[in-house]
C-alpha positions as CSV (number, residue, x, y, z in Angstrom):
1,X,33.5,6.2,-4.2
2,X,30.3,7.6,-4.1
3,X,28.8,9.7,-1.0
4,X,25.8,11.0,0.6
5,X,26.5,13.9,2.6
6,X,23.8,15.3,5.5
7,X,21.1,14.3,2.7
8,X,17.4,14.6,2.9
9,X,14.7,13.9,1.0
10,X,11.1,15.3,1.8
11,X,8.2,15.2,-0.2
12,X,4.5,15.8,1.5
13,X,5.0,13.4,4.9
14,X,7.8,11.4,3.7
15,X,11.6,12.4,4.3
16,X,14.4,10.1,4.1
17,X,18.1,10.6,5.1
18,X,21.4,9.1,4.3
19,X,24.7,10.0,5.3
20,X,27.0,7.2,3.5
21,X,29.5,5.5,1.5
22,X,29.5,3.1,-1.2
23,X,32.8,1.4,-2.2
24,X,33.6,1.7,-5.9
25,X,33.5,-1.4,-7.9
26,X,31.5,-3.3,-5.7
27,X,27.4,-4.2,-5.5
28,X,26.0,-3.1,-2.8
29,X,22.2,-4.1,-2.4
30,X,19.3,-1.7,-0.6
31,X,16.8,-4.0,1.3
32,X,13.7,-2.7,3.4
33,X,9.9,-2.9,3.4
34,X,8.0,-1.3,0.2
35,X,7.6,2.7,0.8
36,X,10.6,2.8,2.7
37,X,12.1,5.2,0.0
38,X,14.6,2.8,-1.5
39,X,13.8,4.0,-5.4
40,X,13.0,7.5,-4.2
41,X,17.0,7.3,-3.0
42,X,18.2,6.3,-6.3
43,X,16.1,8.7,-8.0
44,X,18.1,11.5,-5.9
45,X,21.2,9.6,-6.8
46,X,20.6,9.5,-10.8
47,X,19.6,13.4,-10.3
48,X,16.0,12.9,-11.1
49,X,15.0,13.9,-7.6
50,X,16.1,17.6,-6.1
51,X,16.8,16.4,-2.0
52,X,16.1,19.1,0.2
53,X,19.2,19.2,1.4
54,X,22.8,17.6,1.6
55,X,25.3,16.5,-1.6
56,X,25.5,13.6,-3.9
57,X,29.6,13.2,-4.1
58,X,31.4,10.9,-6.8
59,X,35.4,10.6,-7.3
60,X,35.9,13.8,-4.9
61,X,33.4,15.6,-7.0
62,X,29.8,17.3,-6.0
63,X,27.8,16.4,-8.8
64,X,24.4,17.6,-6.7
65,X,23.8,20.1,-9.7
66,X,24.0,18.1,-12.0
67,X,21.3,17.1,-14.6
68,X,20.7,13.3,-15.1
69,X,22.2,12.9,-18.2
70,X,25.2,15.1,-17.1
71,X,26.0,12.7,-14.1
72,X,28.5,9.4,-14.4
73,X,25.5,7.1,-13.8
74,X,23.3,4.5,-15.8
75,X,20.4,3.4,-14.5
76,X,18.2,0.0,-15.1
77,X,14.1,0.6,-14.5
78,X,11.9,-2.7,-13.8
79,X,10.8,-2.1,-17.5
80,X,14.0,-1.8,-18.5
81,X,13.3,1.4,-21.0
82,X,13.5,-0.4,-24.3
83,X,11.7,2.0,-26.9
84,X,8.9,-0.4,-28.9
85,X,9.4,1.4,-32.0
86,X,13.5,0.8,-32.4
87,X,15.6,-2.5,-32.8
88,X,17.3,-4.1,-30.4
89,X,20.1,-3.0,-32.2
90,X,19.2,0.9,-32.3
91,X,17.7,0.5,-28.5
92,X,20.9,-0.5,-27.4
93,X,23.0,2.1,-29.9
94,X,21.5,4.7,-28.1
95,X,24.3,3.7,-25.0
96,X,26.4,5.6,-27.4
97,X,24.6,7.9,-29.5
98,X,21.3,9.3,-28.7
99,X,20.5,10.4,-32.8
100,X,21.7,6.8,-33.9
101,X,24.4,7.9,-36.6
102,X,26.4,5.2,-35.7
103,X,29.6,4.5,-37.5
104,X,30.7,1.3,-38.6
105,X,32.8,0.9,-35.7
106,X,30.1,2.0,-33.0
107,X,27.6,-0.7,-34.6
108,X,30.8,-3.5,-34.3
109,X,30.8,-2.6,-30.8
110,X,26.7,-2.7,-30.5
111,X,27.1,-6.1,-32.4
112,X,29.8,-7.7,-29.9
113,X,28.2,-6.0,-26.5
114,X,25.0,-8.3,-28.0
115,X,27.3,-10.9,-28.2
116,X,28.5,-10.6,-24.8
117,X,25.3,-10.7,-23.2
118,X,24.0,-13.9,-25.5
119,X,22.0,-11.7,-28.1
120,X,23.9,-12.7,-31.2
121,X,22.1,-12.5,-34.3
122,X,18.7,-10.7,-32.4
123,X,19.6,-7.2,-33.3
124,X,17.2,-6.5,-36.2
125,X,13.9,-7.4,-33.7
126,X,12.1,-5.1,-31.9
127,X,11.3,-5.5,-28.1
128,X,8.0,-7.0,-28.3
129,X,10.0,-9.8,-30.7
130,X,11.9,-11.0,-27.2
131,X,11.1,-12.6,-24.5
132,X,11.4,-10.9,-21.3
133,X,14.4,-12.2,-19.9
134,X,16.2,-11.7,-23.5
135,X,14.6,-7.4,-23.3
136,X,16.5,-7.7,-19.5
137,X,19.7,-8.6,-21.6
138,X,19.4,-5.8,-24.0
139,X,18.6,-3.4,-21.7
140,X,22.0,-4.9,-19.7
141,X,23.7,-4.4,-23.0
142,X,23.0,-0.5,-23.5
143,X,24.3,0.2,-19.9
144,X,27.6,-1.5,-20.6
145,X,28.0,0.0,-23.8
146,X,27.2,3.3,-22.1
147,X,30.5,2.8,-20.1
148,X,29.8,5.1,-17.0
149,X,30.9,3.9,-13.9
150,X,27.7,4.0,-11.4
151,X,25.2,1.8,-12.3
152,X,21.6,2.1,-10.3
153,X,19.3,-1.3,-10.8
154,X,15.8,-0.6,-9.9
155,X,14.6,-3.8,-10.0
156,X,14.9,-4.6,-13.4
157,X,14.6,-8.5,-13.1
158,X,11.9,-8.9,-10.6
159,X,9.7,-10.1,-13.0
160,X,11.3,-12.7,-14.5
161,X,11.6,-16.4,-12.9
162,X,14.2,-18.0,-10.3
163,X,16.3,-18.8,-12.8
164,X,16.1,-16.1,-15.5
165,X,16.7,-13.5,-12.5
166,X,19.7,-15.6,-11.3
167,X,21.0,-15.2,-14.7
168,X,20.7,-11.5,-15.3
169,X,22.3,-11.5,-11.9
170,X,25.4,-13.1,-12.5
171,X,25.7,-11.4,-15.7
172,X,25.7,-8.4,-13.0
173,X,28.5,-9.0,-11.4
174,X,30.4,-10.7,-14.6
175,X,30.0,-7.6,-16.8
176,X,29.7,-4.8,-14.0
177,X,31.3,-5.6,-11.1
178,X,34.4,-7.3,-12.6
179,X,34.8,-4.6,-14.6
180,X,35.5,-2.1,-12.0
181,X,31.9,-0.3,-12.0
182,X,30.1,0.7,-8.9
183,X,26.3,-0.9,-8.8
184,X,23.6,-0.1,-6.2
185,X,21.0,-2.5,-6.5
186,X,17.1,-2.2,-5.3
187,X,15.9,-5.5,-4.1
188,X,13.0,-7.1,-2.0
189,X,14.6,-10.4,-2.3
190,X,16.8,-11.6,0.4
191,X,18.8,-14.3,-2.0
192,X,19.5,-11.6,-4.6
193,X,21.3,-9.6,-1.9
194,X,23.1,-13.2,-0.7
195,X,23.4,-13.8,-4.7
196,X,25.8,-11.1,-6.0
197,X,26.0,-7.9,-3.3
198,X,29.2,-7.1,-1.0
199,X,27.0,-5.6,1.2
200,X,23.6,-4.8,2.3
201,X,22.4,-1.3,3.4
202,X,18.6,-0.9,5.2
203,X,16.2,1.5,4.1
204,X,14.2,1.5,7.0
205,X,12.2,4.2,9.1
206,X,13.6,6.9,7.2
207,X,16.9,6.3,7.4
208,X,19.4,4.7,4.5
209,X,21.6,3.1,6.6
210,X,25.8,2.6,6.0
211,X,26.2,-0.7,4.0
212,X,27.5,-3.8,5.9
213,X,29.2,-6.8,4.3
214,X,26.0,-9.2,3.3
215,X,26.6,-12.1,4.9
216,X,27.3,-10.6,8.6
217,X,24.4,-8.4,7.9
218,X,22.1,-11.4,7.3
219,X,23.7,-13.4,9.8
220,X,22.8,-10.8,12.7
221,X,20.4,-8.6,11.4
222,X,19.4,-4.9,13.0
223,X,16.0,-4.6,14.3
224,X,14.8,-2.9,11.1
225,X,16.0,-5.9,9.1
226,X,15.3,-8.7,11.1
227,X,11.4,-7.1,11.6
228,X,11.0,-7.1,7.3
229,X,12.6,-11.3,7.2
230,X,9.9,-11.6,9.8
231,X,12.2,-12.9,12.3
C-alpha cells in the first residue's frame, strides 16, 4: 500500500495536502480542475518534487529520501519519454538496462514485452517511424519490462483518439493491474475514470482527497466534483 502522511506541498502561492491511502494492485484515478495540483502530487510521489513536509510510505517503508530512480515507481509522461535517437527496441531496453548491454536473454524479454503490447516485428524503428498510439505502446512496454510495482500515468494517452485511448487503457488494467501493480492515474476525463479505475480521488481546493470506489463517487459526487462535471 502506498501512503501520504501529513503531506504538503508549497511552491510560491500554491500548497496542496494529502493524507491518504492507495490500495496496492488496484487503479485509482485523480480527477479535478486543471491547476489543482494533480501532476504536482505525482511528481512528489515519483520523488521529483521535495514536499515541504509529511512522508511518502510504500510496503511499511519511508521512501521520502529517496531519489527518483531509487524509489519502486515508473512513471508514464503525456509524451511518453521515447528518446528520438534510439529504437524502439533500445527505448524500451532501457526498462532494464540504462547503458543497453543487453544480453541475449534481456533482448528475448524486450522482443516478447513488444509482443505483448502488439509491437511485433517494430523494434528496429525509431519513434518518429510510429504512430502515436503505437509510441503510447512502447512506452507501455518499457514500464512493464521495468517491473516495479507503482506505476504513475500522467496522462500519457490524452492525445490520442476515443478509441486508441480506450485501448491503451485496457492494456492498463490487462498488463498492470492484473498483474498485481499499484497505478495512479492523472485524468480530466470522466469515462477514463468509469473505464478502468477502482476508485476516484479529488484534487480539489488544495486538498487530495481519500479515494472512493468510482462508481459511488460518480454516482453522488462531493461538491468539489460535482462543481468540475458542471452539475
Amino acid at each position: 500500500m502506498l501512503r501520504c502522511e501529513k503531506l504538503q506541498l508549497r511552491y510560491d502561492d500554491f500548497s496542496l495536502a494529502a493524507e491518504l491511502g492507495f490500495a496496492a494492485g488496484r487503479i485509482t484515478a485523480l480527477i479535478g480542475p486543471s491547476g489543482a495540483g494533480k501532476s504536482t502530487f505525482l511528481a512528489a510521489i515519483a520523488g521529483f518534487l521535495v514536499p515541504a513536509k509529511g512522508r511518502v510510505i510504500w510496503a511499511a517503508q519511508d521512501i521520502s529520501a529517496l531519489s527518483p530512480a531509487e524509489r519502486p515507481i515508473s512513471i508514464l509522461f503525456q509524451d511518453n519519454n521515447l528518446f528520438p535517437h534510439l529504437t524502439i527496441t533500445q527505448n524500451v531496453g532501457l526498462g532494464l538496462r540504462s547503458g543497453l548491454r543487453l544480453t541475449a536473454d534481456q533482448r528475448a524479454q524486450v522482443a516478447a514485452v513488444l509482443d505483448s503490447v502488439g509491437l511485433a516485428g517494430m523494434g528496429a524503428r525509431k519513434p518518429a517511424a510510429l504512430s502515436g498510439g503505437q509510441q503510447s505502446r512502447a512506452a507501455l512496454a518499457r514500464v512493464l519490462l521495468a517491473d516495479r510495482p507503482l506505476v504513475l500515468l500522467d496522462e500519457p494517452f490524452a492525445a490520442l483518439g476515443p478509441r486508441l485511448k480506450d485501448e491503451m487503457l485496457d492494456l492498463v488494467q490487462q498488463r498492470l493491474a492484473d498483474q498485481g501493480r499499484t497505478v495512479i492515474m492523472v485524468t480530466h476525463d470522466p469515462a477514463d475514470a468509469k473505464r478502468i479505475a477502482d476508485a476516484v480521488a479529488v484534487v480539489a481546493d488544495g486538498t487530495v482527497a481519500a479515494p472512493v470506489a468510482t462508481r459511488a463517487l460518480f454516482e453522488n459526487p462531493p461538491p468539489a466534483l460535482a462543481r468540475y462535471l458542471g452539475k
